[in-house]
C-alpha positions in Angstrom: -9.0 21.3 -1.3 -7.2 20.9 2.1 -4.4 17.9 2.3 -6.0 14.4 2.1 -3.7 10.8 2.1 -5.7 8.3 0.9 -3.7 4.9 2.4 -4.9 2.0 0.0 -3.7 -1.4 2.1 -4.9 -4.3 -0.6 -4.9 -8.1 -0.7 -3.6 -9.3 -3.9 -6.4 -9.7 -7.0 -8.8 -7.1 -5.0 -8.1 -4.4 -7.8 -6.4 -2.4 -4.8 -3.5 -0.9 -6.7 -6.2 -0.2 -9.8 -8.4 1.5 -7.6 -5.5 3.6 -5.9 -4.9 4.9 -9.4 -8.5 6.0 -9.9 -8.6 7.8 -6.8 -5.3 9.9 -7.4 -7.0 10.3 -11.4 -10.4 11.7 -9.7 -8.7 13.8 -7.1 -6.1 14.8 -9.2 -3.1 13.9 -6.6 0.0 11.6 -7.2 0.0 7.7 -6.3 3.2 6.9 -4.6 3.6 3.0 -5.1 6.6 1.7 -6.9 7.2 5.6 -7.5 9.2 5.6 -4.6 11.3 2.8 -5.6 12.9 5.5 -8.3 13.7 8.3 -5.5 15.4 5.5 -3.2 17.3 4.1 -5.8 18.8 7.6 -6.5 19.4 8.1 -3.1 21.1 4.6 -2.6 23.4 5.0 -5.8 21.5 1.5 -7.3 19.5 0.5 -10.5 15.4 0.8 -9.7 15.8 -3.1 -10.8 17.5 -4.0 -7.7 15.9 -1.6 -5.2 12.6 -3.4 -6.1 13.9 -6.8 -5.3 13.6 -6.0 -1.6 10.4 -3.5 -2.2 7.8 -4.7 0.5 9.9 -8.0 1.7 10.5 -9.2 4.9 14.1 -9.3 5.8 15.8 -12.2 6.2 17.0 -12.8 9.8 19.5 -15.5 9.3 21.8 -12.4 6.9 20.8 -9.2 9.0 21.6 -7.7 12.2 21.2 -4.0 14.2 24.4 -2.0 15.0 24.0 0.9 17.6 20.0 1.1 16.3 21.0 0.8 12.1 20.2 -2.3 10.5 22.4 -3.8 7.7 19.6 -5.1 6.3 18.7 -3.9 2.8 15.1 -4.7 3.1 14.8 -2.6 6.3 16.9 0.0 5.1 14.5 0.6 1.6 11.4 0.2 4.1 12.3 2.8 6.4 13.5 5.2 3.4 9.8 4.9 1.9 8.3 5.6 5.1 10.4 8.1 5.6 9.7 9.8 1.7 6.3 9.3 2.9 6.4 11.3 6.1 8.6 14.1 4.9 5.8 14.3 1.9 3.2 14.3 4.4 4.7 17.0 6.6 4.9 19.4 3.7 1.4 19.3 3.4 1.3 17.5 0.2 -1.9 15.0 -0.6 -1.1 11.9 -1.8 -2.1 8.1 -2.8 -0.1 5.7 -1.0 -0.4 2.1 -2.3 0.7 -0.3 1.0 4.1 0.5 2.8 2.2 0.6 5.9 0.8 3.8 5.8 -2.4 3.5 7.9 0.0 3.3 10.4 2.8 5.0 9.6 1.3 8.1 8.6 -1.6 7.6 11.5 -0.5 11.0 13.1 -1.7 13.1 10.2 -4.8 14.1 10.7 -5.3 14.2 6.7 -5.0 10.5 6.6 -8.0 8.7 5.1 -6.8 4.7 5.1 -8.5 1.7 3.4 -8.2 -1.8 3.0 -9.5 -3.6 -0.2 -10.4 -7.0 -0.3 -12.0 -9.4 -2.4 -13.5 -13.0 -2.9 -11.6 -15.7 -3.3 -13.0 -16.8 -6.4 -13.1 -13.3 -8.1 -9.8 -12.7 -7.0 -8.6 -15.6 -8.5 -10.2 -15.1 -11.9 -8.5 -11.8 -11.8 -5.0 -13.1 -11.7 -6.1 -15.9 -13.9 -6.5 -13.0 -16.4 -4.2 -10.6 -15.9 -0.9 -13.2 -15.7 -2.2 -15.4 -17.7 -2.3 -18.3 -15.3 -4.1 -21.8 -14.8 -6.4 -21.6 -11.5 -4.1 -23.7 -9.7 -1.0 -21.4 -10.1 -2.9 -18.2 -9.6 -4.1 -19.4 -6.3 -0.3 -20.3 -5.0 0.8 -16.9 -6.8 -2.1 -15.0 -4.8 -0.8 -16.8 -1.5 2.5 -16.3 -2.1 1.9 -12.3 -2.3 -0.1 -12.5 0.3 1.9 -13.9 2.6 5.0 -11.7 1.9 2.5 -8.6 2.0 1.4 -9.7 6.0 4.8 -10.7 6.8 6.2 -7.0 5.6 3.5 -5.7 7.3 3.5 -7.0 10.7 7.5 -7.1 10.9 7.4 -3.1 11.0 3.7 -2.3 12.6 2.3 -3.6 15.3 -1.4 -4.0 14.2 -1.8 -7.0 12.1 -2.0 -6.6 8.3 -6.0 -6.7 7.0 -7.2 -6.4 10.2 -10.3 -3.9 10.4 -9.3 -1.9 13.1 -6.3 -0.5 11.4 -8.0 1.2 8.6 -10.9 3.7 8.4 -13.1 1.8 5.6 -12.5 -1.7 4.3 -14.4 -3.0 1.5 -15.1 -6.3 -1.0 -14.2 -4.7 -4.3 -16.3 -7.7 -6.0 -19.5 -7.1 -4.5 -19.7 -3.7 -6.2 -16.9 -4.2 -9.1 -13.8 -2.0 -9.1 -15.7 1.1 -10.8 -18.7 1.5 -8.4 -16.3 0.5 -5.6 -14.4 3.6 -6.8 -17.4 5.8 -6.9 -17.8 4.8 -3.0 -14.8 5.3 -1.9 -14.9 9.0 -3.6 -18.0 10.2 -2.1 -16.7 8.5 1.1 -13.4 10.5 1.2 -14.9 14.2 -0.3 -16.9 13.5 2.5 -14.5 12.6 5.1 -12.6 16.1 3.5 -15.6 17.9 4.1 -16.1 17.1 7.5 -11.7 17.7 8.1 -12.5 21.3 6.4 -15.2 22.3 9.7 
């Protein structure tokens, strides 16, 4: 098989990250999601406990500032080292799942890119969380905003597209109409066809 990323942008509840693991199981390529967060805390001399901390946040203006073009900002400075992980990865030839980190766009320039965008209803959504933190409705809904909202701030501070929009990705898709297995199933004949077509 010739390189394929498969970008996997999600909303929170969608099932996003769970299908991203499916994917890498079926084609049999690593998932690179809080992975990362181990190589850059190597890199950085710190714990993987405080590296994730700033993992996909927004910086916080009011305590960061550039200097000559370098940012003393440890949320940028993790960001850019993922994306930078990523490319390097990418550039080798290696195929790959990338959960978020911006990938549709920051890895847009490899032709092997195949990006997605999950979503989900509100309701279904909801009842996931409600399940899998163990969490009234009420706080699952602020607890699905919250993520959100941190997710599309992240996002949009470092591309220029905005986050869930349609035009940024290749496929996006309501994992609840189908359910998370036959949305899988979609998805793969989607990208062993969008593989195929790469291979011509």
């Amino acid at each position: 098989m010739s390189q394929i990323i498969i970008s996997v942008g999600r909303e929170f509840g969608s099932g996003g990250r769970v299908i991203a693991e499916e994917l890498a199981k079926r084609f049999n390529i690593p998932i690179y999601d809080r992975h990362l967060i181990t190589e850059i805390a190597e890199k950085m001399g710190m714990t993987a406990e405080e590296v994730e901390k700033y993992d996909e946040a927004p910086k916080l203006k009011i305590l960061s500032r550039r200097v000559n073009g370098y940012s003393n900002s440890i949320e940028d400075n993790v960001a850019e080292m993922q994306f930078n992980i990523l490319d390097e990865k990418a550039k080798k030839g290696e195929s790959f799942v990338v959960v978020g980190r911006c990938a549709e766009t920051k890895l847009k320039k490899y032709p092997a890119l195949i990006s997605l965008f999950i979503l989900g209803d509100t309701d279904k959504k909801v009842e996931r969380v409600m399940k899998l933190y163990e969490l009234n409705e009420e706080d699952a809904k602020h607890f699905m905003y919250k993520k959100d909202k941190k997710r599309k701030h992240y996002h949009n501070y470092h591309c220029t597209g905005s986050w869930g929009d349609s035009r940024l990705y290749d496929l996006s898709i309501n994992s609840s109409r189908l359910g998370i297995d036959k949305t899988v199933d979609m998805l793969e004949t989607y990208i062993k066809a969008r593989a195929a077509a790469m291979g011509e």
